[in-house]
C-alpha positions in Angstrom: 0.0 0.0 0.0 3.2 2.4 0.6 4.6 2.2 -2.6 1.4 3.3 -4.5 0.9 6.1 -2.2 4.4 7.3 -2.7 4.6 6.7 -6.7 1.2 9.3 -6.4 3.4 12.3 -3.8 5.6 11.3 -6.6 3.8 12.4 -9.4 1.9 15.3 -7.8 5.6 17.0 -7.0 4.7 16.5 -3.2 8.2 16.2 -2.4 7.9 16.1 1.4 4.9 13.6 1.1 7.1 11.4 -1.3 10.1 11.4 1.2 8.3 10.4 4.1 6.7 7.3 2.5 9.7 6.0 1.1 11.5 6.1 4.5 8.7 4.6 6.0 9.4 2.1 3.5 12.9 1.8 4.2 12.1 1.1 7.8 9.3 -1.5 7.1 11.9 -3.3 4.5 14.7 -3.7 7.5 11.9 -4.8 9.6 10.5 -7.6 7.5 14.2 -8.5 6.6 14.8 -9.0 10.0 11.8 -11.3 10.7 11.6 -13.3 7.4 15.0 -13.0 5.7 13.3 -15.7 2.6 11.2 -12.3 1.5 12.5 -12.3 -2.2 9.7 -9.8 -2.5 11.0 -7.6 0.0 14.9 -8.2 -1.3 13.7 -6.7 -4.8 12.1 -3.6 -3.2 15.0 -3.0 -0.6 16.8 -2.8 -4.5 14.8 -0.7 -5.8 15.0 1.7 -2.6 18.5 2.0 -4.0 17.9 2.8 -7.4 15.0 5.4 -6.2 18.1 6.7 -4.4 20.4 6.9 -6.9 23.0 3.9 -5.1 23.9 1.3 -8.1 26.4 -0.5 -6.6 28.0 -3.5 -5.0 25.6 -3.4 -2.6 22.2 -2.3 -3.8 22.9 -5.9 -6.6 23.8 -7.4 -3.4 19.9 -7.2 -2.6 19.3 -7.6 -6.0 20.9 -10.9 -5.9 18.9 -12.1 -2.7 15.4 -11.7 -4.7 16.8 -14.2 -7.1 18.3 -16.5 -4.5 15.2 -16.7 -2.3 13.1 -17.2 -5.4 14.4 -18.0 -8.4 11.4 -19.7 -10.0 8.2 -17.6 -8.7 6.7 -15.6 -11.8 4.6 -13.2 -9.7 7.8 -12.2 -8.7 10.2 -12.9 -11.7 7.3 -10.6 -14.1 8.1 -7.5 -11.5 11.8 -7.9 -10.8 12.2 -8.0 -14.2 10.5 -4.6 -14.7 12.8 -3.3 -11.9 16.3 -5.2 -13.2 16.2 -5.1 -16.9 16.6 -1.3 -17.4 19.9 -1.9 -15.0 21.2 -4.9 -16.6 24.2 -3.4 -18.1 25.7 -1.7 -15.1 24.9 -5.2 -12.9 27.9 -7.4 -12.2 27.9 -10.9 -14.1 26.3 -12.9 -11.9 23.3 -10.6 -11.1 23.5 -9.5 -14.9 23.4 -13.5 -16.0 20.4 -13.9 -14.0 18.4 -11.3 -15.2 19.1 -12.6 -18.7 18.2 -16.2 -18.2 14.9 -15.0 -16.2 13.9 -12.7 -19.0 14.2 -16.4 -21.1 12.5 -18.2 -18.8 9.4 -16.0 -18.9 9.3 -17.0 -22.4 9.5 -20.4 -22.0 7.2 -20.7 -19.0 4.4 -18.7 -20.8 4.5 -15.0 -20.0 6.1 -13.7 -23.4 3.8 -10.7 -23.0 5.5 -9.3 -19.8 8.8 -10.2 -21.2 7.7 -8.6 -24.5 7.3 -5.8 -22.9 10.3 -5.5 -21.1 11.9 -6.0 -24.0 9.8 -3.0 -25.9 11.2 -0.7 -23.5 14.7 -1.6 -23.2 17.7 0.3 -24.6 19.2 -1.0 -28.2 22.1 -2.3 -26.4 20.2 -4.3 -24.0 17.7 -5.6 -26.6 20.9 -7.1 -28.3 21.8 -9.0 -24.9 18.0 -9.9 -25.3 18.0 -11.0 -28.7 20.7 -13.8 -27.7 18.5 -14.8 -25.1 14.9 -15.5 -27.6 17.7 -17.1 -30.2 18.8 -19.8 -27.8 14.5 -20.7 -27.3 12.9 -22.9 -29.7 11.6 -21.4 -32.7 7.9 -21.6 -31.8 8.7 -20.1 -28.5 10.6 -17.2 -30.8 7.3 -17.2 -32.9 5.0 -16.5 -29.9 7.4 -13.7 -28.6 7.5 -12.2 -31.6 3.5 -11.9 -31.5 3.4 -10.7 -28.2 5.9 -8.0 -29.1 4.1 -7.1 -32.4 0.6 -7.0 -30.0 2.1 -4.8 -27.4 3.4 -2.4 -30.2 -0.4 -2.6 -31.4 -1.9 -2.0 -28.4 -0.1 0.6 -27.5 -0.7 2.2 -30.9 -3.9 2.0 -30.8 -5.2 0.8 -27.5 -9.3 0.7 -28.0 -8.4 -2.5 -30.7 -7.7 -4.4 -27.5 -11.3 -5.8 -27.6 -11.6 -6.4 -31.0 -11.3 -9.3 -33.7 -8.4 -8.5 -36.2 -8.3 -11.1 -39.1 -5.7 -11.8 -41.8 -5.5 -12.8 -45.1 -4.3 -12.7 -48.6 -5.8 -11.0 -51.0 -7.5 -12.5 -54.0 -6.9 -9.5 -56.1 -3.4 -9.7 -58.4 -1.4 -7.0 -57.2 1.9 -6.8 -59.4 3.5 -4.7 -57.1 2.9 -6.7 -54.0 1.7 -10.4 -55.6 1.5 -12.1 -51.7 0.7 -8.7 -49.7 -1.6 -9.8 -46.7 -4.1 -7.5 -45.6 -5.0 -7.4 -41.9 -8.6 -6.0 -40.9 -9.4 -5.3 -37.3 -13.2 -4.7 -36.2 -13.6 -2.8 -33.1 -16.2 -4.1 -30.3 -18.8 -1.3 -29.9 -18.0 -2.0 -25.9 -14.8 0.0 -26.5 
């Protein structure tokens, strides 16, 4: 419930408001930590305390690190730290920076292409490249199925009241010579949008 209420001081420019939830935040972090060390979700948002301050370093991956060790396999998680780690991955050290990677591949491969489509939409060119190597090592109809999700974010985004709609695709039957095989792609909007 914090972190909501200090994205919106955030947003409003309520600078006093903001700093006061985030170091009650800070002090209900060290106190979970301190009961249940196994938190992972609590690990990822001690890390992002440290971004939100500014601290990228050994440290702040340290806590980064923990998320993954206390849960390396929980997609609730995996889908936000994800959000959190992947515009970081280049300044991580190789461990933390290898583990990001290979959990940005496992969403893939375990069914979520759309969050990691999306993490991948808004990354940097250089760390869409580490990316890439990541969807070339999956299967090609896991590739396929990312690719989709990628191309339907970009859609969505685009044009966001198609989200209810049926979009159908085919080739024409007229004889284009310019564009013999073009497909043509129709999308009917629900009225409900």
């Amino acid at each position: 419930m914090e972190m909501p209420l200090a994205e919106a001081a955030l947003r409003s420019g309520a600078a006093n408001e903001f700093d006061r939830r985030i170091q009650s935040l800070e002090t209900r972090v060290r106190q979970v930590l301190g009961c249940t060390p196994r938190e992972s979700f609590v690990w990822l948002l001690a890390f992002n305390l440290e971004v939100l301050h500014g601290r990228l370093n050994e440290r702040s991956f340290d806590l980064l690190a923990m998320s993954y060790e206390t849960s390396p396999n929980e997609a609730w998680i995996s889908i936000r730290r994800i959000v959190v780690a992947m515009p970081l991955v280049l300044s991580a050290p190789e461990p933390v920076r290898h583990k990001i990677l290979f959990e940005f591949q496992q969403l893939i491969r375990n069914g979520f292409a759309d969050d990691a489509a999306r993490s991948y939409l808004t990354a940097s060119g250089s760390v869409r490249s580490l990316l890439q190597a990541q969807i070339e090592q999956l299967d090609l109809p896991r590739q396929k199925t990312f690719r989709m999700h990628c191309r339907n974010s970009v859609l969505n985004d685009l044009f966001p009241r198609i989200q209810d709609s049926c979009c159908v695709s085919f080739t024409s039957g007229i004889k284009n010579q310019t564009h013999p095989h073009k497909r043509t792609t129709i999308c009917l909007v629900s009225p409900n949008s």
